[in-house]
TITOR-835448 format. One line per 3 residues: number of its first residue (from 1); their letters; for each residue x, y, z of N, C-alpha, C. Coordinates in nm, 4 decimals. Layout:
N
NUM> a> X,Y,Z,X,Y,Z,X,Y,Z; ...
***
This chain:
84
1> xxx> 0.0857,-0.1178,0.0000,0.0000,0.0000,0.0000,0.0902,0.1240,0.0000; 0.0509,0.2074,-0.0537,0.1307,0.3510,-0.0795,0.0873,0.4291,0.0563; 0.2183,0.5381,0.0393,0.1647,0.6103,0.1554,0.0426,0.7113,0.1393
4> xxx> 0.0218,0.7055,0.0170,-0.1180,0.8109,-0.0441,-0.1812,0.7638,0.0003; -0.2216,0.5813,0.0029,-0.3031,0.5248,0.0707,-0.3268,0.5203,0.1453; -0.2276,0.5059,0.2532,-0.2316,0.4902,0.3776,-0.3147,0.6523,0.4454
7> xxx> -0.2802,0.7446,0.4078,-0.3213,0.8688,0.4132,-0.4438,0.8975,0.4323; -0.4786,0.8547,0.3237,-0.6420,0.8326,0.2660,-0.7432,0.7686,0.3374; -0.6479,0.6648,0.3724,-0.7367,0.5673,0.5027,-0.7479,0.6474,0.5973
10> xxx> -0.6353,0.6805,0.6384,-0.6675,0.7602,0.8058,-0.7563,0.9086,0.7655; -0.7409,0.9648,0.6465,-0.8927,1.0468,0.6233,-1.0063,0.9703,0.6066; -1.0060,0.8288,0.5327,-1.1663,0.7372,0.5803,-1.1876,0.7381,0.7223
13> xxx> -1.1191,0.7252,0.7849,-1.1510,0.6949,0.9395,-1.1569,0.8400,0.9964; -1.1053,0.9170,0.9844,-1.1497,1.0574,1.0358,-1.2735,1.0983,0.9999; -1.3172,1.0823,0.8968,-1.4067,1.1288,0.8408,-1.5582,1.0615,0.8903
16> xxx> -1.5462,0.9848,0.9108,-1.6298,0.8818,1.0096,-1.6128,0.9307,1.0929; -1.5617,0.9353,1.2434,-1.5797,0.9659,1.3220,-1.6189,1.1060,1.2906; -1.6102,1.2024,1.2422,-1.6378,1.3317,1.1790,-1.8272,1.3384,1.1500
19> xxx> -1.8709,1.2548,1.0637,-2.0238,1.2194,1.0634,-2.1019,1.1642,1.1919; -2.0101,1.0836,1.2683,-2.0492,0.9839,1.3453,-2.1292,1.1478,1.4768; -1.9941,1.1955,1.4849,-2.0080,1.3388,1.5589,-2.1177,1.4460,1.5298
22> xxx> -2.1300,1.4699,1.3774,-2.2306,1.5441,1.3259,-2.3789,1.4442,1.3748; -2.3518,1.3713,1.3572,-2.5029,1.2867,1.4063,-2.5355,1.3000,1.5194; -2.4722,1.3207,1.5833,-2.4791,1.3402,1.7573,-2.4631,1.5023,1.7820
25> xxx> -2.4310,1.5238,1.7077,-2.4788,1.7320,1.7534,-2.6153,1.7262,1.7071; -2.6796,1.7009,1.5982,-2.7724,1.6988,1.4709,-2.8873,1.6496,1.6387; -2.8931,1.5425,1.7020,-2.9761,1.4873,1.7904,-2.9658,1.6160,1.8863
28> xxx> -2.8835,1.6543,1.9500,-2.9327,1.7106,2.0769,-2.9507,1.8779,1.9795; -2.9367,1.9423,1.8893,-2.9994,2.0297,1.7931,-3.1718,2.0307,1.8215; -3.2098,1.8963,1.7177,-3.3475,1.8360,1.7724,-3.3995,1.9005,1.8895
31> xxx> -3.3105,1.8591,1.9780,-3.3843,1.8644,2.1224,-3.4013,2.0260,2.1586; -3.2849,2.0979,2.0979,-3.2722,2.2540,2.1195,-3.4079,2.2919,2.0814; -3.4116,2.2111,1.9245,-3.5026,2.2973,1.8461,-3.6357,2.2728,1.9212
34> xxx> -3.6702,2.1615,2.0132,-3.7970,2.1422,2.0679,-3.8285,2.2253,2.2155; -3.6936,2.2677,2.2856,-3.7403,2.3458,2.3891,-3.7647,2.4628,2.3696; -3.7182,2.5215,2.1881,-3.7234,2.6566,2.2108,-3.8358,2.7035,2.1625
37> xxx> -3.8957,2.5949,2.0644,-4.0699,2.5704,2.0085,-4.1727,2.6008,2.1527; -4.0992,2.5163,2.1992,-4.2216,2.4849,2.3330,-4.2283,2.6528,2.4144; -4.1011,2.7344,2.4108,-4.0791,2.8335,2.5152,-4.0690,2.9103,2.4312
40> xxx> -4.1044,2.9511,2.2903,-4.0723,3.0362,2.2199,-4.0351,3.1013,2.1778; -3.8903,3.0554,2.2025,-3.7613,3.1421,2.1866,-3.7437,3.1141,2.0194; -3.7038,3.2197,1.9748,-3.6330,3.2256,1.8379,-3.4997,3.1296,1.7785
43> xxx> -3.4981,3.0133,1.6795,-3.4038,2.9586,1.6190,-3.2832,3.0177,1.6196; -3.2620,3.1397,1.5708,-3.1209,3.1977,1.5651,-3.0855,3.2871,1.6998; -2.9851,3.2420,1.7161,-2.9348,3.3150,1.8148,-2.7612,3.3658,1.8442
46> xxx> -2.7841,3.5016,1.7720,-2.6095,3.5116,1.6914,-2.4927,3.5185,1.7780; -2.5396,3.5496,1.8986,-2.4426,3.5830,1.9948,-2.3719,3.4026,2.0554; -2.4915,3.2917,2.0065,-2.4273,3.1923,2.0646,-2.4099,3.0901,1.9162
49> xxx> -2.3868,3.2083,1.8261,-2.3337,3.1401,1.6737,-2.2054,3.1985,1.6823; -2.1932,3.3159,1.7627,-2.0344,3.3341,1.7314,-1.9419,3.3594,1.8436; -2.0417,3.2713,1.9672,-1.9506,3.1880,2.0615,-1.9035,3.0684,1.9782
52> xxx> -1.9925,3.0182,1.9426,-1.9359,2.8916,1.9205,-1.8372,2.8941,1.7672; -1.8471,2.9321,1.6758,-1.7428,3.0069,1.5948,-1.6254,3.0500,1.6694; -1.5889,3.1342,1.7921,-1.5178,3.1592,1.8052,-1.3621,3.0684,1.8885
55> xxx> -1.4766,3.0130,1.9378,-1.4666,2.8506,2.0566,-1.3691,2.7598,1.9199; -1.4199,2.7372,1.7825,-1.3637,2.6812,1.6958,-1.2791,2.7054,1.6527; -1.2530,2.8447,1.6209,-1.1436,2.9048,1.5881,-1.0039,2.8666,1.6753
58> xxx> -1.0514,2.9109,1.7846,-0.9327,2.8720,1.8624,-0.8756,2.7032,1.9101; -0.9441,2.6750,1.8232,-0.8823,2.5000,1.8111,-0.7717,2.4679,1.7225; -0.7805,2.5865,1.6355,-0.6807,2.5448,1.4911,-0.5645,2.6616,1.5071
61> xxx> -0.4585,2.6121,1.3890,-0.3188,2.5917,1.4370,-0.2512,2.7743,1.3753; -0.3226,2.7883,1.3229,-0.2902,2.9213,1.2426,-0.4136,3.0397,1.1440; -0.3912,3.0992,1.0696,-0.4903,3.1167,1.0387,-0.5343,3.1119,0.9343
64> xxx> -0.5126,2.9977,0.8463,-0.5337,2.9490,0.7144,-0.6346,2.8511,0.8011; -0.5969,2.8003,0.9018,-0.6769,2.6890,0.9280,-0.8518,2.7736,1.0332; -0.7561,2.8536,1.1055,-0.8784,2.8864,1.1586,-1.0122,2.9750,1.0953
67> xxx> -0.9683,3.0014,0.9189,-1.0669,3.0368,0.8222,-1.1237,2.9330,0.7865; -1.0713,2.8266,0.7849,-1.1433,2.7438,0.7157,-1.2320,2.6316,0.8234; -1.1609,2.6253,0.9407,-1.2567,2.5667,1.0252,-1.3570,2.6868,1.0312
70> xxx> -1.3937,2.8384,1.0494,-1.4629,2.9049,1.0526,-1.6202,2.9160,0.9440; -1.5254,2.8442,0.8660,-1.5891,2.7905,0.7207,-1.7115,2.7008,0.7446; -1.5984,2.5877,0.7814,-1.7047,2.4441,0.7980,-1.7894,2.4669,0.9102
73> xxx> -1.7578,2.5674,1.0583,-1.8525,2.5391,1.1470,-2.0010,2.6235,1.1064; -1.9602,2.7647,0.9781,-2.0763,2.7992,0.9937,-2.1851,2.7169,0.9072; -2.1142,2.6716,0.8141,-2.2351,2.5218,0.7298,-2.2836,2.4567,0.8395
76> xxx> -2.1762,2.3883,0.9520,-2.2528,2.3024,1.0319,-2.3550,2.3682,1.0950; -2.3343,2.5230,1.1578,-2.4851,2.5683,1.2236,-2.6139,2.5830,1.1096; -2.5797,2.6419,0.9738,-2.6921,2.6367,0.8817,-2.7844,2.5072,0.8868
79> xxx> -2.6963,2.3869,0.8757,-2.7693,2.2950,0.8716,-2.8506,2.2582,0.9654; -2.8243,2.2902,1.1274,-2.8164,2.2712,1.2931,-2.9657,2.3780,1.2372; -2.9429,2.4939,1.1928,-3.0938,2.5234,1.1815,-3.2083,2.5230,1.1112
82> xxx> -3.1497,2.4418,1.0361,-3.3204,2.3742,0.9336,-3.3666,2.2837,0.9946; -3.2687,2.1945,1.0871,-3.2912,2.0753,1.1940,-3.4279,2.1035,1.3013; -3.3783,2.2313,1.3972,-3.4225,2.2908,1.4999,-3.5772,2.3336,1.4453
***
């Protein structure tokens, strides 16, 4: 096996655990989206879209990376709110 391969694999397996994770935010989302139905609080809420944006940012190593994780987390909330 090449090391491209080998590479590749350990992005198959990241990437899995990566969905495995989105599935499990995606559930307790759900649950957001049902207490805030019930109490009538509003879906968006920007101040804790760019906590958590910012929370991400500071996970990554520089700032090529922390644009682009900035990237992927705000798709992940778009999606987090068609869920809710």
């Amino acid at each position: 096996m090449s090391e491209l391969d080998v590479l590749r694999k350990d992005i198959d397996v990241i990437d899995e655990r990566i969905a495995d994770l989105l599935v499990s935010r995606f559930a307790v989302v759900k649950e957001i989206g049902e207490v805030k139905k019930r109490d009538g609080i509003p879906v968006t809420n920007e101040g804790r879209e760019q906590e958590v944006i910012k929370n991400a940012r500071a996970l990554a190593l520089d700032a090529a990376e922390k644009d682009a994780v900035e990237r992927v987390f705000r798709a992940i909330i778009e999606a987090s709110k068609t869920l809710e």
